[in-house]
ZAVEX-7029 format. One line per field, with one value per residue (C-alpha): residue number from 1; residue in one letter; x, y, z. Coordinates in nm, 2 decimals, decimal comma, always signed. Layout:
N
i	c(NUM ...) .
aa	c(a ...) .
x	c(X ...) .
y	c(Y ...) .
z	c(Z ...) .
***
This chain:
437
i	c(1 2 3 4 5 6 7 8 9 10 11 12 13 14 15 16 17 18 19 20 21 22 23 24 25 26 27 28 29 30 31 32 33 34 35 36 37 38 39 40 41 42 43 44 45 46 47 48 49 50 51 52 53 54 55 56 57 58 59 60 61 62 63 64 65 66 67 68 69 70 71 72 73 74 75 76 77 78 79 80 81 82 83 84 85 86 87 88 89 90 91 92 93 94 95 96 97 98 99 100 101 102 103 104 105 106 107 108 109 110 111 112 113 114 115 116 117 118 119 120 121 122 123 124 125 126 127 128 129 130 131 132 133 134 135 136 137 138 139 140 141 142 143 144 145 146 147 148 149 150 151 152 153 154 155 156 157 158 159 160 161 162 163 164 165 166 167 168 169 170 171 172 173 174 175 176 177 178 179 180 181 182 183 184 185 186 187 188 189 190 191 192 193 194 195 196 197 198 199 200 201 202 203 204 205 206 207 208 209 210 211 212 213 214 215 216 217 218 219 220 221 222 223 224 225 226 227 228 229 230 231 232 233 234 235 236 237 238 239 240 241 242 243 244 245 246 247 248 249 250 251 252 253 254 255 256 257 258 259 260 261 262 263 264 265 266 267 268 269 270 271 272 273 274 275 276 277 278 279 280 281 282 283 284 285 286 287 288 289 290 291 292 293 294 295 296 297 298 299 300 301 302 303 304 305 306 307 308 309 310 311 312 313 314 315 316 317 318 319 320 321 322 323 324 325 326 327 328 329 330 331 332 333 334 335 336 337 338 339 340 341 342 343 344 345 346 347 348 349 350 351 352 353 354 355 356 357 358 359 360 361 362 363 364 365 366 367 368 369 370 371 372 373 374 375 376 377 378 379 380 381 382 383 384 385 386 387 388 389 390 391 392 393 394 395 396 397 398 399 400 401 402 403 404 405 406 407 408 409 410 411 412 413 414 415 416 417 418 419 420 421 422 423 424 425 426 427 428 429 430 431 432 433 434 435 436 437) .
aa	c(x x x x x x x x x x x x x x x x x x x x x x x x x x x x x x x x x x x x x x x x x x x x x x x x x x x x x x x x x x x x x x x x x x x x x x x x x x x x x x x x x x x x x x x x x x x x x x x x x x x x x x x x x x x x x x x x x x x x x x x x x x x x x x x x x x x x x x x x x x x x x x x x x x x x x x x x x x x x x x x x x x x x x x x x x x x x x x x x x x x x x x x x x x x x x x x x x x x x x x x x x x x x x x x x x x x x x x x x x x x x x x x x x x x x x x x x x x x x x x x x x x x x x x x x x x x x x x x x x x x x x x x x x x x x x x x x x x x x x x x x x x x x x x x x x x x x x x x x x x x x x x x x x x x x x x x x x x x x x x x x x x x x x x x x x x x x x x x x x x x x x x x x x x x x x x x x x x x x x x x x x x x x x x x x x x x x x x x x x x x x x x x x x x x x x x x x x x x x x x x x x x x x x x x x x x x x x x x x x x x x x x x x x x x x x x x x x x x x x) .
x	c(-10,61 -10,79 -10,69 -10,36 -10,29 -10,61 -10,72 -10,40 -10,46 -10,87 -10,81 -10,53 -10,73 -11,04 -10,87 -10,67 -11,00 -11,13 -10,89 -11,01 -11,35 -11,37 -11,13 -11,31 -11,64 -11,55 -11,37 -11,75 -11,94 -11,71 -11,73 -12,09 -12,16 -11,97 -12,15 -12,47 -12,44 -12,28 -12,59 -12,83 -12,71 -12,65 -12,90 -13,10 -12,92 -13,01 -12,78 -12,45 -12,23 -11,93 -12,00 -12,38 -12,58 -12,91 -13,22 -13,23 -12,90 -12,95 -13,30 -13,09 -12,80 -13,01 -13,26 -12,97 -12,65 -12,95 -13,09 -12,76 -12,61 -12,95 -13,05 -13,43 -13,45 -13,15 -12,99 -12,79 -12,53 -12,39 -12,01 -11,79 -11,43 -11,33 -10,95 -10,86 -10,48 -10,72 -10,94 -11,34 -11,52 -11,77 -11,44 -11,22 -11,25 -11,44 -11,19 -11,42 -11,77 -11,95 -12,28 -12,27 -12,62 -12,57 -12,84 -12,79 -12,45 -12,30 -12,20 -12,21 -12,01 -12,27 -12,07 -11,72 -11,57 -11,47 -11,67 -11,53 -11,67 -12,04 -11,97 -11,87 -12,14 -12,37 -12,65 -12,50 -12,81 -12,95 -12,70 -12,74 -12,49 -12,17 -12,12 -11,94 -11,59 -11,60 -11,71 -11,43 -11,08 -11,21 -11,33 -11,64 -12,06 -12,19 -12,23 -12,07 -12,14 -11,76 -11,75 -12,10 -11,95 -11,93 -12,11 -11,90 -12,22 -12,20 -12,57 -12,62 -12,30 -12,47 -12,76 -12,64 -12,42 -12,74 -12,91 -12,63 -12,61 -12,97 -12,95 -12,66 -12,84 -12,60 -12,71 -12,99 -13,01 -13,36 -13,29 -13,01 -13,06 -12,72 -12,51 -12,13 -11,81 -11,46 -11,15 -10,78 -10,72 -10,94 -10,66 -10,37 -10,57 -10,61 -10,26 -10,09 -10,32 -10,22 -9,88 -9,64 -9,68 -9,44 -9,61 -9,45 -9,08 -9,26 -9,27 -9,60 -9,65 -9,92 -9,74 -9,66 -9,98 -10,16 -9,90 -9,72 -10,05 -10,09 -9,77 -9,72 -10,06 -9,95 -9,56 -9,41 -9,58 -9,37 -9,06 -9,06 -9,14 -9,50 -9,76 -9,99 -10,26 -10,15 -10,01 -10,30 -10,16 -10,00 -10,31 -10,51 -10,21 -10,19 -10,60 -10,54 -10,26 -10,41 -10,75 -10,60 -10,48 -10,74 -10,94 -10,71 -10,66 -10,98 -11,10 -10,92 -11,00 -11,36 -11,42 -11,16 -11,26 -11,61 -11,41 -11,24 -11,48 -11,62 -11,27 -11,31 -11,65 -11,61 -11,28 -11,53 -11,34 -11,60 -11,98 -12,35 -12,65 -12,98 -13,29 -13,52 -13,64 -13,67 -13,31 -13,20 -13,37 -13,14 -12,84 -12,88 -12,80 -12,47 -12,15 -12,15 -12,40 -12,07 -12,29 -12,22 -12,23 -12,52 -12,38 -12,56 -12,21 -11,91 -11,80 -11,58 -11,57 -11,27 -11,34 -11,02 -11,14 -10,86 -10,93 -10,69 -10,42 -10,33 -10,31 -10,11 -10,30 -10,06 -9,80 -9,96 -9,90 -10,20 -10,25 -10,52 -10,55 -10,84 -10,84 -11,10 -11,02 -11,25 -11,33 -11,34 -11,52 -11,80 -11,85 -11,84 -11,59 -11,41 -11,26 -10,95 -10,93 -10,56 -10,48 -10,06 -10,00 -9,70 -9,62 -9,36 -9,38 -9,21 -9,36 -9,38 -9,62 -9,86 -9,79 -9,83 -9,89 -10,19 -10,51 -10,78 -11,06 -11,18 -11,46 -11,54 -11,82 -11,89 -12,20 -12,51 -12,50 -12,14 -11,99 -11,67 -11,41 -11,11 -10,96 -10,59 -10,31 -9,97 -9,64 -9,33 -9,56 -9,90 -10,20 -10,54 -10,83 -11,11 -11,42 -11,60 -11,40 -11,50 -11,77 -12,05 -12,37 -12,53 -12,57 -12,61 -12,71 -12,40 -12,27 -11,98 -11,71 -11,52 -11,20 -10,92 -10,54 -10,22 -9,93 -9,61 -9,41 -9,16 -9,34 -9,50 -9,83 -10,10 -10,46 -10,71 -11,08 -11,13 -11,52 -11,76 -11,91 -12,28 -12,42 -12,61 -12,24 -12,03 -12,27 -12,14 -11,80 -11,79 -12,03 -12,02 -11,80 -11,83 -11,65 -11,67 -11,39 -11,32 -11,15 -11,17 -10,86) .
y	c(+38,09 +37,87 +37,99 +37,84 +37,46 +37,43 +37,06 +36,98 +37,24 +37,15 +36,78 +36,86 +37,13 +36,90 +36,61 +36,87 +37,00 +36,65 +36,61 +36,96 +36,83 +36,53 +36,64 +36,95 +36,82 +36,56 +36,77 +37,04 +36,71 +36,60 +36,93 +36,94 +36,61 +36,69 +37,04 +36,92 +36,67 +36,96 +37,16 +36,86 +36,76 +37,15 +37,28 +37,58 +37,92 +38,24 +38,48 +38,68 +38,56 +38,38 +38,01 +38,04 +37,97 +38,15 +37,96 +38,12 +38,00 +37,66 +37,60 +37,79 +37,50 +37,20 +37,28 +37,39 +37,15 +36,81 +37,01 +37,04 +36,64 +36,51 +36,37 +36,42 +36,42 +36,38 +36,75 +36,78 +36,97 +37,18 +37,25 +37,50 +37,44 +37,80 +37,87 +38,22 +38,23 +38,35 +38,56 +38,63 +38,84 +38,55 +38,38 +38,24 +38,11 +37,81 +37,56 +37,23 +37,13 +36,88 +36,72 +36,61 +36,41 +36,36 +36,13 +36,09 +36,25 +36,01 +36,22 +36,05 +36,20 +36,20 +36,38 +36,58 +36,73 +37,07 +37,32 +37,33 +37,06 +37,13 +37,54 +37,32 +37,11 +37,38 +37,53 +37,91 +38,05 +37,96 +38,17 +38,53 +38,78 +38,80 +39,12 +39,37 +39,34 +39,00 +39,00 +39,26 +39,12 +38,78 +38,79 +38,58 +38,66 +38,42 +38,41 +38,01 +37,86 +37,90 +38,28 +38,30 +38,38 +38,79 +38,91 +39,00 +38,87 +38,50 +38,44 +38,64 +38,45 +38,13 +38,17 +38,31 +37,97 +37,80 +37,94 +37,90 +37,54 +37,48 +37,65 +37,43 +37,12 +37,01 +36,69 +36,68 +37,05 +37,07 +36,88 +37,09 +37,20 +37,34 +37,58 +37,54 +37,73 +37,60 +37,74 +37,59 +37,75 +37,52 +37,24 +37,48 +37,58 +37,20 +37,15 +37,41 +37,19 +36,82 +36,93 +36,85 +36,54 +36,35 +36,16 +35,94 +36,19 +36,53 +36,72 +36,91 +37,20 +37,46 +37,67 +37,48 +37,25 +37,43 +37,49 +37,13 +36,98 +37,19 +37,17 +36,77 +36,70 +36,94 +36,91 +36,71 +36,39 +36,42 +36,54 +36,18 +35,98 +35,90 +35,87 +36,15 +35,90 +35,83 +36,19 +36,19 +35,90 +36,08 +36,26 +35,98 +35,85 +36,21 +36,26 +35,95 +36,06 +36,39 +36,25 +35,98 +36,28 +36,48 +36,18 +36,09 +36,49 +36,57 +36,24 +36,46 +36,78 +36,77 +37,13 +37,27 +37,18 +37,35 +37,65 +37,60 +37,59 +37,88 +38,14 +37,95 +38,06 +38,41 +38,43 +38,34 +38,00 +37,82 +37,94 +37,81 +37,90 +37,75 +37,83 +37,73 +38,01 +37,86 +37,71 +38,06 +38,18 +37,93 +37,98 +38,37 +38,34 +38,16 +38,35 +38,07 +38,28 +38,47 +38,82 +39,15 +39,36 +39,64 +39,99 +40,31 +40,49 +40,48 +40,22 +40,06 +39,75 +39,67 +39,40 +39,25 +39,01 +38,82 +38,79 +38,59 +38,65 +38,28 +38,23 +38,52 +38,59 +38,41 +38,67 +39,02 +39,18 +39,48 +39,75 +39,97 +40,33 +40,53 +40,90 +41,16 +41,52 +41,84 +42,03 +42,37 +42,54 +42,23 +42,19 +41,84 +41,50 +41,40 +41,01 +40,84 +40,48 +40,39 +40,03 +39,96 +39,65 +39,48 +39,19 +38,97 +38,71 +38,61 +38,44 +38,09 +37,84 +37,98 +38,36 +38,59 +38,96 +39,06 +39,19 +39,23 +39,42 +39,64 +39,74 +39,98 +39,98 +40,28 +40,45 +40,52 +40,89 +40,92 +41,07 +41,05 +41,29 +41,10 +40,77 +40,75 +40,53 +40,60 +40,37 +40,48 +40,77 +40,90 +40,83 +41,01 +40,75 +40,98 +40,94 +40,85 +40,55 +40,47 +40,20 +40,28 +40,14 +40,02 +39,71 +39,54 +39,89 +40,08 +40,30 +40,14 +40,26 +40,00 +40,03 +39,79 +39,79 +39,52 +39,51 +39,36 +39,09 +39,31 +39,60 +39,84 +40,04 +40,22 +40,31 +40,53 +40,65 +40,99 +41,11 +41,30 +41,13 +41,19 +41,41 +41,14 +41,03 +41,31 +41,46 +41,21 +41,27 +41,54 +41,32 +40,95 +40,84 +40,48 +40,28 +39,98 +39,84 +39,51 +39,37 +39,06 +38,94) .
z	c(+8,14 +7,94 +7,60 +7,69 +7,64 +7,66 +7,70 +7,91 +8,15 +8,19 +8,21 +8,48 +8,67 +8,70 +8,91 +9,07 +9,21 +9,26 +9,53 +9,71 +9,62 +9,87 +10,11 +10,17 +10,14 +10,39 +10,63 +10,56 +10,70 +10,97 +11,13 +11,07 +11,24 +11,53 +11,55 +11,49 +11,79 +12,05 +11,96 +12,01 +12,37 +12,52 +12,72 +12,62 +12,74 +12,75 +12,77 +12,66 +12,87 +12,72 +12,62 +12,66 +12,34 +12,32 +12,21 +11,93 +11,82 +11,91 +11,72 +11,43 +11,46 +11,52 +11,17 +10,97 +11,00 +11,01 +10,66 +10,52 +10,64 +10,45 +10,75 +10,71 +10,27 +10,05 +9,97 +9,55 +9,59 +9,30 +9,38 +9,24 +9,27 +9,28 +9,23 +9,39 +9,21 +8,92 +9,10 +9,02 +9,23 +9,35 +9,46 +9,19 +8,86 +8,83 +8,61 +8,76 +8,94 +9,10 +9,15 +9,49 +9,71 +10,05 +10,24 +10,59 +10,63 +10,32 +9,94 +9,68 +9,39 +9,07 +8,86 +8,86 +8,50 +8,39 +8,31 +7,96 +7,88 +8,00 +7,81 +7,53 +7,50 +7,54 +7,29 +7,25 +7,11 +7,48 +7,64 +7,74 +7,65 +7,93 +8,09 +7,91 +8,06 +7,97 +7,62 +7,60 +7,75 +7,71 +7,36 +7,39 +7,34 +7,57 +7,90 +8,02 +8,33 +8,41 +8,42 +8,65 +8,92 +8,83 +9,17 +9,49 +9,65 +9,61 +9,70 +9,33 +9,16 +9,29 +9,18 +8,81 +8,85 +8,86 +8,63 +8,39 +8,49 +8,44 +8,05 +7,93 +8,08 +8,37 +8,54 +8,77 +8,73 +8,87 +9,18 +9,29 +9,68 +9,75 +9,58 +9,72 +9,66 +9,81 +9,80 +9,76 +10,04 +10,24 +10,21 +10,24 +10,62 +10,70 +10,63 +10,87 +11,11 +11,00 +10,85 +10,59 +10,40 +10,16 +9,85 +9,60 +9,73 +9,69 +9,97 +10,03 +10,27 +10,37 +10,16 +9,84 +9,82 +9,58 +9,36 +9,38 +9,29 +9,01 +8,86 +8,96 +8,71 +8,46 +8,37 +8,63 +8,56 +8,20 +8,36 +8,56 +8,21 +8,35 +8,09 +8,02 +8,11 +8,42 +8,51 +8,83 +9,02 +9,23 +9,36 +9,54 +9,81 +9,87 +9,94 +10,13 +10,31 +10,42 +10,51 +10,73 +10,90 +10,92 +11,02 +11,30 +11,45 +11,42 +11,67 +11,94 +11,87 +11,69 +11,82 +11,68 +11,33 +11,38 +11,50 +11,16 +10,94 +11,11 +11,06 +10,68 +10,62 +10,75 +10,48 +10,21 +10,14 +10,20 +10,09 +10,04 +9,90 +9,80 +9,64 +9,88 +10,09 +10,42 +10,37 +10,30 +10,61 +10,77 +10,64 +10,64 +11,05 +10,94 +10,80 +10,50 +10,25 +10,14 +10,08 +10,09 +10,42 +10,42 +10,58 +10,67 +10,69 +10,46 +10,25 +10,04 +9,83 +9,59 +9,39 +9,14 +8,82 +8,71 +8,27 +8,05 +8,36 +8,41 +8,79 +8,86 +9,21 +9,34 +9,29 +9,31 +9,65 +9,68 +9,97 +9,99 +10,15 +10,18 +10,27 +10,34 +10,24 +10,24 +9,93 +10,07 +9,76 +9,70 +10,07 +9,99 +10,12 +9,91 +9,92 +9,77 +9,71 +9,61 +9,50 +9,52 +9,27 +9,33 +9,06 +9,21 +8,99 +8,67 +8,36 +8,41 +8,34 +8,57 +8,59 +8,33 +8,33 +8,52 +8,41 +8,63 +8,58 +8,90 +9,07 +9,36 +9,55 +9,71 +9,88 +9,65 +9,55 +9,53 +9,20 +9,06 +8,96 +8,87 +8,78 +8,71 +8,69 +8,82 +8,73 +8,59 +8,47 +8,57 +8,38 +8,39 +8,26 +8,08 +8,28 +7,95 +8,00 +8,33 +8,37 +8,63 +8,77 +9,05 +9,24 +9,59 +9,68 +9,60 +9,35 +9,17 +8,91 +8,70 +8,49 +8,34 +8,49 +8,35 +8,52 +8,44 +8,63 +8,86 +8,81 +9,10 +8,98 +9,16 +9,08 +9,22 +9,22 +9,35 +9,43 +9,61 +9,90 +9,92 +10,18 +10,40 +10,46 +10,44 +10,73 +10,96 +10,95 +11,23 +11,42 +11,44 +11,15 +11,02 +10,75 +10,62 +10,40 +10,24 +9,97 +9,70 +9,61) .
***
């Protein structure tokens, strides 16, 4: 992570990011446009009926996508460039940003650096303390603007962002609008659209894009006997390359890149938030707020942290199970949450062992009996150890798990449903289950 070859890896990871930056962003604005101007000319519908759009809907689509193109007052965007091969629970971690304003549909890039550099720069004493896991397995007692992004909910890891921001003076920090998280895997989607491009003889796919532009601005520049200066050349014929495409597909098949942005928003890859409470009223209708589902039945939220893991996401294959059992004695259910870790990775220059931090989100009464670990042997985690709390309205329990390249390991929470849940089991069950990672 960043403790590693520090400035090389920043200074490579911000105009790796600057390339995600404007593609994305342009491709968010394309498909806005286009659905902004469907919604204008339909008629109003009412009904449920396939295809219809309901009035609701449409007055929903015509305030929200002119609010967020500018068209009516100039919206500042604060964007986080959120890298999910090193996992956060808000999205990924944030290596870059940028200050964005769009005015009538046209950005204009005000800023774009890494977030070292604004952390850096930044008066500590102004900074609150960082939540415990942090302070712990990263070894630092300040919360920065690049670990903000601690809440599953990104609506609360936006604002925090903010916030942040705001304390270690970030530019036009009081004007900012628009909180906006993107993925990498915003470019890897357009890709399997647009397809494989070659730039400057490297091959780039859907499925090496990420990585290729990672490694191509951190060691393969010098591999070539290009200067360290001019180690990002190769990035702007590729952005060029890829928006002409995008540019060119997307003139004959404009509705297909709403539809896009739509499956990319509902993935979390794309997420907004703002301040402003009519904007959030807005964007509340919209799967883009990136916030946590509200259940009356059973749930189950695992949340990973990636902490001083490098970007070892990228290798870790996970599989959940959840069981329900009855505890005869305590007439009580019982649930089992199972996470199977498999590292498939190697160390490299961007794998490492992996240490995340977890978090389970389960419903509000539920109490917990055991935690344990289980690899080449079986370990039992003391429930002193355990973290717990509560948040976004659910009870959550929080521990620290490494595992080693090639190695298989499982953990578990085991606990007591409450009774408001439990109760429905022999009538009409419900669960709700989603991961982050």
């Amino acid at each position: 992570m960043f403790f590693h070859k520090k400035a090389k890896s920043y200074r490579a990871c911000l105009w790796f990011f600057v390339v995600f930056a404007t593609i994305g962003l342009l491709f968010i604005i394309f498909a806005a446009v286009q659905a902004w101007r469907v919604a204008s000319n339909l008629p109003l519908l009412v009904g449920e009926g396939q295809g219809e759009l309901s009035t609701s809907t449409h007055t929903q689509t015509t305030l929200l996508l002119p609010m967020l193109l500018g068209l009516e007052k100039p919206q500042t965007y604060l964007l986080l460039f959120q890298n999910n091969t090193e996992l956060r629970p808000g999205g990924g971690f944030i290596g870059s940003y940028a200050v964005v304003r769009v005015n009538k549909g046209k950005p204009e890039i005000l800023k774009v650096e890494g977030t070292e550099t604004l952390d850096n720069a930044a008066t500590k004493a102004n900074l609150p303390a960082p939540p415990a896991p942090i302070k712990k397995y990263l070894g630092i007692d300040r919360w920065f603007f690049r670990d903000s992004n601690w809440s599953p909910d990104f609506s609360e890891s936006a604002k925090q962002a903010l916030a942040l921001y705001k304390l270690e003076g970030g530019l036009e920090a009081q004007n900012v609008t628009m909180v906006l998280g993107i993925t990498p895997t915003v470019i890897e989607t357009l890709m399997n659209r647009v397809g494989e491009l070659t730039v400057q003889g490297v091959l780039f796919t859907p499925n090496n894009v990420t990585e290729k532009l990672q490694y191509e601005v951190e060691y393969g520049f010098a591999k070539k006997g290009i200067d360290f200066t001019e180690r990002k050349r190769i990035l702007e014929p590729f952005m060029r390359a890829l928006t002409l495409k995008i540019s060119t597909d997307f003139i004959l098949h404009p509705d297909q890149y709403v539809q896009l942005l739509q499956a990319l928003a509902e993935q979390k890859h794309i997420m907004i938030y703002s301040p402003d409470s009519a904007a959030t009223a807005l964007l509340s209708q919209t799967s883009l707020v990136g916030t946590v589902a509200s259940s009356t039945g059973d749930y189950l939220l695992w949340v990973d942290a990636n902490l001083a893991a490098l970007k070892t996401d990228h290798a870790l294959v996970r599989t959940l199970s959840y069981t329900l059992t009855r505890d005869q004695q305590k007439q009580a259910w019982v649930g089992s949450a199972r996470m199977y870790y498999e590292h498939r990775g190697t160390f490299d220059w961007r794998t490492s062992r992996y240490r995340s931090y977890v978090r389970l989100y389960v419903p509000l009464g539920a109490t917990l009996r055991s935690v344990s670990t289980q690899g080449n042997r079986r370990v039992t985690i003391p429930l002193s150890a355990v973290d717990q709390g509560q948040e976004l309205g659910y009870q959550w329990f929080g521990t620290f798990i490494s595992i080693e390249p090639k190695e298989t390991k499982q953990l578990e929470f085991v606990y007591t449903l409450p009774d408001s849940v439990g109760g429905q089991i022999n009538k009409v069950y419900t669960l709700f289950c989603k991961t982050i990672f």
